[in-house]
N, C-alpha and C positions, 0 to 999 in steps of 0.2 A: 718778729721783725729782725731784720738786719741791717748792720753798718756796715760798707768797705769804704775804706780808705783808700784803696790803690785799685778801684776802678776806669782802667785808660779806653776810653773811646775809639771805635773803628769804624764804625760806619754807622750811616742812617738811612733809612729805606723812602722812598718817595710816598709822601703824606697820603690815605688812603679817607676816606667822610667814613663816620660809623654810622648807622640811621638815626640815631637822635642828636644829631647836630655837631658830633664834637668829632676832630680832627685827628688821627691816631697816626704814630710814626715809631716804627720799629727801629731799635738797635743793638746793636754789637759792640762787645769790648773784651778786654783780658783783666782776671786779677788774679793776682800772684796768692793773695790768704786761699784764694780758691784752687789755685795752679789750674785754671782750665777760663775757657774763653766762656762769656756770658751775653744771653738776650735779654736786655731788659725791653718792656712794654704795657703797655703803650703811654710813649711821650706825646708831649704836644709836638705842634709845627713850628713854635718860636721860642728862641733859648736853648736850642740842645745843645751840649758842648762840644766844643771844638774836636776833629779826628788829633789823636795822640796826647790828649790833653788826662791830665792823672786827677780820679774826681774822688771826693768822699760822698753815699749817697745810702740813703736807708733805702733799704730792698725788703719783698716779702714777697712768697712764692705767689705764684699764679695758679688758684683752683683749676682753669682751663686748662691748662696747659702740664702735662705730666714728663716733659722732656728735661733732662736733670740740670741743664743749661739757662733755663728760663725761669726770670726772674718779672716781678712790674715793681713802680714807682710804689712807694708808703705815702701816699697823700692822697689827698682829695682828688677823684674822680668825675666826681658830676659832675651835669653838665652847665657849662657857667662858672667850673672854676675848675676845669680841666687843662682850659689853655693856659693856667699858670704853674701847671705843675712840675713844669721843668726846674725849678723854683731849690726844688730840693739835692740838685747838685752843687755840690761846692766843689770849683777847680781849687788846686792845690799846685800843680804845677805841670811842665811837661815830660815825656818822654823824649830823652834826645834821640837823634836820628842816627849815633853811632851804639845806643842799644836796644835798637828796635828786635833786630835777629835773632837777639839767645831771648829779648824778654818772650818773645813768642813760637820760638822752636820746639818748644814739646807739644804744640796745636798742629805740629804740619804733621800732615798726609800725603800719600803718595798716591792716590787714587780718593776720588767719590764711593768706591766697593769697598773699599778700605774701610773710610767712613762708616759707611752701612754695616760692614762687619763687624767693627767696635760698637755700635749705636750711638755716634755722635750726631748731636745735631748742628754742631758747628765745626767749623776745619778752618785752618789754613792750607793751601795746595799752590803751589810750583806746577802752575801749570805748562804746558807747551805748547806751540805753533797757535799763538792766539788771534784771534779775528776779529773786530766787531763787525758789526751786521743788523739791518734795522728791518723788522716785520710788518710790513703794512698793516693797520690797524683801520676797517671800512667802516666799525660802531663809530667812530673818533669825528667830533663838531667839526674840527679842522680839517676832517680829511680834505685831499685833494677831489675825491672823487662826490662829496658835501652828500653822503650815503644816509646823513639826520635828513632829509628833507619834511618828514612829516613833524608836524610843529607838535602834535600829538606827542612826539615819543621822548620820553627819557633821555636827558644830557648824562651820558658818564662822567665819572669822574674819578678822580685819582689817576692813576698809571692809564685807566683804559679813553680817558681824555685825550691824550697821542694822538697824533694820527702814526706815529711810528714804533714800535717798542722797539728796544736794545735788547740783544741778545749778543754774547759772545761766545765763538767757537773756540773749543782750543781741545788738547790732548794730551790725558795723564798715563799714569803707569798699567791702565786697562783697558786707554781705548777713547775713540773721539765721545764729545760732549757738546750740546749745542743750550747754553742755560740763558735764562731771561737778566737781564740786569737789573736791580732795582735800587742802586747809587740815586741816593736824591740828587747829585749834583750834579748826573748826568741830565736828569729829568729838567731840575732847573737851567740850566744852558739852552736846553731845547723851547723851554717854556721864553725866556727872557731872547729867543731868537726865532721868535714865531715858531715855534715846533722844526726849523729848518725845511718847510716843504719849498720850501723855493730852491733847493739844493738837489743837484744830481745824487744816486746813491753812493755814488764814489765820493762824491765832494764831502755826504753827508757823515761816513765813514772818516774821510780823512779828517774832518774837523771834531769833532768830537773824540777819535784817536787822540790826535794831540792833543786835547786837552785833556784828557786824562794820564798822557803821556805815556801810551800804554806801549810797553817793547817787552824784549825776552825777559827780562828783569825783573819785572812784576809778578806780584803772586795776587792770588784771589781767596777774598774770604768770602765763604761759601755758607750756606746754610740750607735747612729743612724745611719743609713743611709741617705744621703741626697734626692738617690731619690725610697727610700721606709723607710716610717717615722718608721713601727712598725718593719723592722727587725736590730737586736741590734747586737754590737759584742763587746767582752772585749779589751778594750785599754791598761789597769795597773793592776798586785793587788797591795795591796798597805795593806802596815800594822799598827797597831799600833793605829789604829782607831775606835777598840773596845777591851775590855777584854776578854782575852781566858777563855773558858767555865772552868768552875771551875768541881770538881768530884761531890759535889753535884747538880750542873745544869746536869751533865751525867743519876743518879741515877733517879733525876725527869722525863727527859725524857725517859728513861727507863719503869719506873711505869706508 
């Protein structure tokens, strides 16, 4: 087992049912004893700490999982006393918003092949010309097009619950990318607004844009799959970790 102390929280994944009943939610953070960015898993759905918040938390590796970034909770698992397992974070304090950028500059990458050619399983990326974009989803209770009609079949759940997934476009130092979002907070907006199917896909775009307040500015934390190394999906954006492009950086690239 392990202790860190300067475990800072970055994102958390939209809650996912395991088959024996208990509630699994991936996340992501940075610690400095480690100098490199870290997955712990699987938390619960209630209690996880706040994004940018500095936790102290016993960690022990995960047998599953052979990626050198992944970590799970040291506590009780079963089921019945899993949902309190978040239990064993202690905030300590936050990370200010004026040293977000050097605490996490040596995670950035300039490409997802980057990535891949390091063997990271996590990254920070600067991304460019970003999009979001929602994929109809026809397995989905709520769909608009109500594709469950047979009462026979199976309600999904987690992410494939949607009637829409998120996905955002954007382009790094290799080349366009089109990755799934899996921001619980995106998922919760949707959920606590009817999934937005009553919304055009522009509208559905713009609102959820702003709320994530996504512009040039933004970076994305990126991550793996564990069992396919090179396909990535976004976990967080996350801001403040670079300077928004100025009008003369517009004009240069322009010309």
């Amino acid at each position: 087992m392990m202790v860190l102390d300067d475990f800072v929280m970055l994102g958390t994944t939209v809650p996912e049912p395991n088959s024996d009943g208990r509630v699994f939610v991936c996340s992501a953070g940075y610690s400095a004893t480690l100098r490199s960015l870290v997955r712990v898993y699987p938390l619960a759905r209630h209690g996880a700490p706040a994004r940018w918040s500095v936790n102290t938390v016993r960690l022990e590796r995960n047998p599953r999982d052979s990626r050198p970034e992944s970590y799970r909770l040291a506590g009780d698992r079963r089921p019945g006393v899993h949902q309190h397992i978040n239990r064993v974070f202690e905030a300590t304090g936050t990370v200010p918003r004026t040293a977000r950028a050097e605490l996490l500059r040596r995670c950035t990458v300039s490409s997802i092949a980057e990535a891949n050619d390091r063997r990271l399983s996590l990254a920070i990326l600067h991304a460019d010309a970003m999009e979001l974009e929602f994929e109809h989803n026809p397995a989905s209770p709520d769909s608009p097009q109500l594709a469950l009609f047979d009462v026979g079949t199976e309600i999904p759940a987690g992410a494939r619950r949607f009637p829409y997934i998120p996905r955002l476009r954007f382009a790094d130092d290799r080349g366009p990318h089109r990755l799934m979002l899996r921001d619980w907070g995106v998922y919760e907006l949707m959920r606590k607004h009817n999934n937005l199917t009553q919304l055009s896909d522009t509208q559905r775009r713009r609102y959820v844009g702003e709320a994530l307040h996504l512009d040039p500015s933004c970076s994305l934390l990126v991550g793996n799959l564990n069992n396919q190394r090179t396909a990535w999906l976004v976990i967080s954006v996350l801001r403040g970790l670079r300077a928004a492009p100025s009008l003369f950086d517009a004009m240069e690239t322009a010309a």
